[in-house]
Wavefront OBJ file of the C-alpha trace (Angstrom):
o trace
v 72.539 148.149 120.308
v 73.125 144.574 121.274
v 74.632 144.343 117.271
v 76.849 146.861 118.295
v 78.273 144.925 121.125
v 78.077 141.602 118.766
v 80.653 143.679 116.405
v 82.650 144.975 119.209
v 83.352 141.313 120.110
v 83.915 139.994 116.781
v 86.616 142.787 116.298
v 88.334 141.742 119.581
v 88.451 138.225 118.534
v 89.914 139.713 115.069
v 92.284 142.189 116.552
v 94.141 138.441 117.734
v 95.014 137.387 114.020
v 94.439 134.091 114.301
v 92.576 132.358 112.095
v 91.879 129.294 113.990
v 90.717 131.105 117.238
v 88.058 133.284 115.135
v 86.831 129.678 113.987
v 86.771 128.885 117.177
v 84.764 131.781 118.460
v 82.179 131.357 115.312
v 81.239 127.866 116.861
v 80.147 129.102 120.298
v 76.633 130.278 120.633
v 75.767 133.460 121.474
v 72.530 132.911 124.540
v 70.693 135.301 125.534
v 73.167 138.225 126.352
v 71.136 138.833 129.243
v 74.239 140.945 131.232
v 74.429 143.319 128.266
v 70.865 144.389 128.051
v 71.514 145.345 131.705
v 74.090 147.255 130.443
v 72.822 149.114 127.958
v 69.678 149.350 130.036
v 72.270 151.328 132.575
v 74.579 152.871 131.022
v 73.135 153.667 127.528
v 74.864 152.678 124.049
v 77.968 155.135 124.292
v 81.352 153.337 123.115
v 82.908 152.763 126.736
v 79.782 151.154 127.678
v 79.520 148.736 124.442
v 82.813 147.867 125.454
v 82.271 146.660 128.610
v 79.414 144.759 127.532
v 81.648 143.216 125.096
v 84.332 142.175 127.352
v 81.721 141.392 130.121
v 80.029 139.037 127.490
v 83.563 137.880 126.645
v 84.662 136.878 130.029
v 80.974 134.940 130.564
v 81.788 133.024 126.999
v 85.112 131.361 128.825
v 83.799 130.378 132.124
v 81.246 128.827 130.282
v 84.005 126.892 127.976
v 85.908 125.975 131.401
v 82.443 124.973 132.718
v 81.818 122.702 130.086
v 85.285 120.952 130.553
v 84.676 120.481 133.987
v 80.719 119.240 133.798
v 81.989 117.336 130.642
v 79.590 118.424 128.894
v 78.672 117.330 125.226
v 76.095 120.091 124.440
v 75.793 123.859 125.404
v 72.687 125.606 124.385
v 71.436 122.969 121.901
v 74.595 122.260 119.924
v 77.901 120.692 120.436
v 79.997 121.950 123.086
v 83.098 123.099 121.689
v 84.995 120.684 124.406
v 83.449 118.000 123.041
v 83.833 118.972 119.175
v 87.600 119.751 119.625
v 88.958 118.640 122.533
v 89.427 119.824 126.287
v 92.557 121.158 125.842
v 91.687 123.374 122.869
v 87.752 124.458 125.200
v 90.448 125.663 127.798
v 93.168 127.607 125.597
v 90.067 129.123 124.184
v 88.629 130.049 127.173
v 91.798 131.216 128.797
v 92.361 133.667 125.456
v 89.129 135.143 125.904
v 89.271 135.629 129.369
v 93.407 137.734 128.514
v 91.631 139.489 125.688
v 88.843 140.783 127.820
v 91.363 141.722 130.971
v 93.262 143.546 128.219
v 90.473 145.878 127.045
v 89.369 146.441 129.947
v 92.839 148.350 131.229
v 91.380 150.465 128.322
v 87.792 151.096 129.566
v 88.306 152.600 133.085
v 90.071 151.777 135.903
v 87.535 151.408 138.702
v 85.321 149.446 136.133
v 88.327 146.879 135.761
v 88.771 146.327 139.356
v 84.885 145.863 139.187
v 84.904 143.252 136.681
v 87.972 141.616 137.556
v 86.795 140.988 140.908
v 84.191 139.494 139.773
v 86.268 136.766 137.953
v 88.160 136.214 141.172
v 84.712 135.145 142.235
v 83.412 133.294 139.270
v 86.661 131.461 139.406
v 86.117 130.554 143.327
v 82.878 129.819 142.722
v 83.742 126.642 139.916
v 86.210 125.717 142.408
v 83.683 125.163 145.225
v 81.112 123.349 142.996
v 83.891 120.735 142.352
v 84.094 120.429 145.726
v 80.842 120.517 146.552
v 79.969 118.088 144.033
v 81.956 115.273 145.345
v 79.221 113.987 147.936
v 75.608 114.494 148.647
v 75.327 117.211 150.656
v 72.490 119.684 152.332
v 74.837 122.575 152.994
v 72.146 125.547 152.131
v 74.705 128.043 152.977
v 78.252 126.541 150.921
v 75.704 126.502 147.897
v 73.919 129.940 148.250
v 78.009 131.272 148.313
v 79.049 128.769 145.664
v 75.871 130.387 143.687
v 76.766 133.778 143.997
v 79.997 133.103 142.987
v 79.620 131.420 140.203
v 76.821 132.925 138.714
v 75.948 136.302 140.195
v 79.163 138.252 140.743
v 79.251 138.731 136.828
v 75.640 139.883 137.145
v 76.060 142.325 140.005
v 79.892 143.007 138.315
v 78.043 144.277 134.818
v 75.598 145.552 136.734
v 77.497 148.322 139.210
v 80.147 148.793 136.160
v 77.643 150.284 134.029
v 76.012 152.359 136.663
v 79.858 153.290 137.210
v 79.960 154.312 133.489
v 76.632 155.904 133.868
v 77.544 158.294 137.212
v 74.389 156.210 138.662
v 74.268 154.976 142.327
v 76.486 151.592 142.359
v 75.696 150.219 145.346
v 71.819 150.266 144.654
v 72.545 148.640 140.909
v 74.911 146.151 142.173
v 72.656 145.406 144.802
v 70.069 144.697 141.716
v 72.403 142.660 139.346
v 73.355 140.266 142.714
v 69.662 139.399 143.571
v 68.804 138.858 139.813
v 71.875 136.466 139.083
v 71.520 134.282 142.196
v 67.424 134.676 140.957
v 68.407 133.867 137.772
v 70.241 130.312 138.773
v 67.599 129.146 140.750
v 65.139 129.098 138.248
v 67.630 127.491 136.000
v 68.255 125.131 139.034
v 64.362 124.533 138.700
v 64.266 123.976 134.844
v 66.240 121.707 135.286
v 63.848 119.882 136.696
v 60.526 120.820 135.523
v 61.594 121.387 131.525
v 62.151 118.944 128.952
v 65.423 118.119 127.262
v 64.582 120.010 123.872
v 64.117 123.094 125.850
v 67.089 122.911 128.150
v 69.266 122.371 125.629
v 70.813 119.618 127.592
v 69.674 116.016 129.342
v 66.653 116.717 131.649
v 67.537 116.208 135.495
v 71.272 116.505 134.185
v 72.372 118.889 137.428
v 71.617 115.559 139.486
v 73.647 113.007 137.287
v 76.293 115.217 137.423
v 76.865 115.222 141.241
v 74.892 119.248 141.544
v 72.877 119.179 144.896
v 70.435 122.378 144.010
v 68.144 123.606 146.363
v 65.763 121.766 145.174
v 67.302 118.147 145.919
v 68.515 119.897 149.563
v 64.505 120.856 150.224
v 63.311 117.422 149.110
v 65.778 115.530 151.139
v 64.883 117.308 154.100
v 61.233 116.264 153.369
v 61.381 112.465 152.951
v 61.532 109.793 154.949
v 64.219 107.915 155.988
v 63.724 105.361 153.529
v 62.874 107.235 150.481
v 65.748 109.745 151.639
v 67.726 106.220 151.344
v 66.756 105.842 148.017
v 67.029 109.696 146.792
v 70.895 108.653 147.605
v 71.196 105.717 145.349
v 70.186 108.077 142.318
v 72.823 110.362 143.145
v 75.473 110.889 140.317
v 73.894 107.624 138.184
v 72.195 108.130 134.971
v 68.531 108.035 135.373
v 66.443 105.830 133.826
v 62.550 106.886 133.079
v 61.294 105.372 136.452
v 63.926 107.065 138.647
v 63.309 110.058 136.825
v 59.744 109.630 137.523
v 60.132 108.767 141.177
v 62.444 112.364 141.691
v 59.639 114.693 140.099
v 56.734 112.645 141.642
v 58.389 113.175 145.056
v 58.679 117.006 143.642
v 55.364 116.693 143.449
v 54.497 115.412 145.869
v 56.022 117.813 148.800
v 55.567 120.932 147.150
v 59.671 121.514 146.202
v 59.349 123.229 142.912
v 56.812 126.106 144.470
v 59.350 126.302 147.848
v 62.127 126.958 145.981
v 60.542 129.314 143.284
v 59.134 131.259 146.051
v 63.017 131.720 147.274
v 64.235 133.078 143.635
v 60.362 135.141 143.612
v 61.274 136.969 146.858
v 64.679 138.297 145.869
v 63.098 139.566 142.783
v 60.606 141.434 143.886
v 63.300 143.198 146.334
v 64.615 144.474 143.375
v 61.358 145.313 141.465
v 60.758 147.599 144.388
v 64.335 149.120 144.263
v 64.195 149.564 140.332
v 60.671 151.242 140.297
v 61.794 153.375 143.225
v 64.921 155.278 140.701
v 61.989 155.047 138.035
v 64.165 151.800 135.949
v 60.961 150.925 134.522
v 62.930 148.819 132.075
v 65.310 147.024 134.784
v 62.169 146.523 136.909
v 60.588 144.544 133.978
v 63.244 142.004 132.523
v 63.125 141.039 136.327
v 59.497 140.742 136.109
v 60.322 138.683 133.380
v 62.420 136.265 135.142
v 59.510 135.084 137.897
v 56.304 135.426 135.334
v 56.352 132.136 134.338
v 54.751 129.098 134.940
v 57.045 125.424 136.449
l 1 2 3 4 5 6 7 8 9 10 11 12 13 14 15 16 17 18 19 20 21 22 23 24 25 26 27 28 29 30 31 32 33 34 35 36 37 38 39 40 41 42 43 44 45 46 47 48 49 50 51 52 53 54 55 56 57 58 59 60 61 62 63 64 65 66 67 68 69 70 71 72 73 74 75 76 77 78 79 80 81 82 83 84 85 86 87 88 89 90 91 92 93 94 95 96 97 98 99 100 101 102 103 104 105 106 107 108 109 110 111 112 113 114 115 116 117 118 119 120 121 122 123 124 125 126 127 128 129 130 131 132 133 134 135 136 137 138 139 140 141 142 143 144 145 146 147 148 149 150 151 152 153 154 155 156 157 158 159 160 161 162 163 164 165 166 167 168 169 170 171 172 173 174 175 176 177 178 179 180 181 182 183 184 185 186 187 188 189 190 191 192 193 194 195 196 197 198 199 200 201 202 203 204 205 206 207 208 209 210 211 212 213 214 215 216 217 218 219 220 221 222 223 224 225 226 227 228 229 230 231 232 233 234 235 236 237 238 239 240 241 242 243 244 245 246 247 248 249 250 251 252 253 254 255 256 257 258 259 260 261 262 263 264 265 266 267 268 269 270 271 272 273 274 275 276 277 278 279 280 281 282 283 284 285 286 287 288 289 290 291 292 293 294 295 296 297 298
């Protein structure tokens, strides 16, 4: 069913008559579509529910677009950003017209799941407004991030999440309380990645979330275990381009303190709150794609 939600997008982006913008949308790539297998996993494949996958998938595509402006970023996924292939300005319009389009079907969906997702954006948009901020100095504020994370990342989850139990008559609170722990899950590890996986695989520079001024929880836990002096030099690197021996020195240290495990641990335990929650309303399917997310090796 994820086709059908593939189509339903495509024939929003048609339903706009513009030739240029369906270009447009043809250059983005599509990821994993992780928020509508959680809907269909909810809700089932009924046309209200492909449709708010579709607009959910919709709204993710332009705060990525925004994101990429902001991060100035040259790649997303592998391939050129569409910032960086056609301009900032254009990234934003396009981001801005998927974002209307989505709002616009979604009037047509339901009214409590519009209020759900919009909410959500509210969020998301609060959240890239707080990582500029928080990206302007080094800084070990556990709790600013962990909101800043949610945010940005995990209100979409937990919105797609409790909209589809919504469309499905399911309890909300106990499937948003599942699509919050798996997004903020979900950004950890890709916190992590970015630290542990190469640049092929990322899609994007190795140790890039450093470079760009991004103080993870992994940076926060290693800074809190050095010394003064090497906490000294963990400073210097911050927001420079890496060469191979600073790169070196930041996983060694890694290493070295046991970072990667602490903060895997962190995104482990709020999965397997969720595991337990899934396999208790027999969500045998939910309860595996978050097994999914932690069975893997750093």
């Amino acid at each position: 069913m994820i086709n059908a939600v593939e189509r339903k997008i495509n024939q929003y982006v048609s339903e706009l008559d513009d030739a240029y913008v369906s270009s447009l949308y043809r250059k983005l790539p599509s990821g994993k579509r992780l928020r509508t297998k959680l809907i269909l996993k909810i809700a089932g494949s009924d046309l209200k529910v492909v449709k708010t996958a579709a607009t959910v998938e919709m709204i993710h595509a332009a705060s990525l677009l925004h994101d990429d402006v902001i991060d100035d970023a040259n790649t997303r996924r592998g391939i050129i950003s569409l910032n960086a292939s056609s301009g900032n300005k254009t990234a934003i319009m396009m981001g801005d017209i998927l974002y209307s389009k989505a709002f616009l079907e979604l009037c047509n969906i339901s009214p409590e799941v519009a209020k759900v997702v919009s909410n959500a954006v509210v969020q998301l948009s609060l959240g890239e407004l707080a990582d500029v901020e928080l990206s302007k100095k080094f800084h070990t504020n556990r709790d600013a991030y962990l909101k800043m994370l949610y945010q940005k990342t995990a209100s979409l989850m937990e919105a797609s999440a409790e909209a589809a139990a919504i469309l499905a008559g399911k309890p909300r609170n106990a499937y948003r309380k599942y699509g919050h722990n798996l997004g903020m899950a979900f950004q950890m590890i890709d916190d992590i990645l970015d630290i542990t996986a190469d640049s092929k695989t990322l899609g994007k520079p190795a140790l890039h979330d450093f470079e760009e001024g991004k103080v993870t929880l992994p940076y926060m836990y290693l800074y809190e275990a050095l010394e003064d002096e090497d906490r000294a030099y963990l400073l210097t690197l911050y927001k420079k381009r890496l060469n191979a021996d600073e790169a070196l020195w930041i996983k060694s240290a890694m290493k070295k303190y046991a970072i990667i495990e602490k903060s895997y641990f962190e995104a482990k335990d709020l999965i397997v709150e969720v595991i337990k929650l899934m396999e208790s309303l027999g969500e045998d399917d939910l309860s595996n794609i978050a097994k999914e997310m932690i069975e893997r090796e750093f």
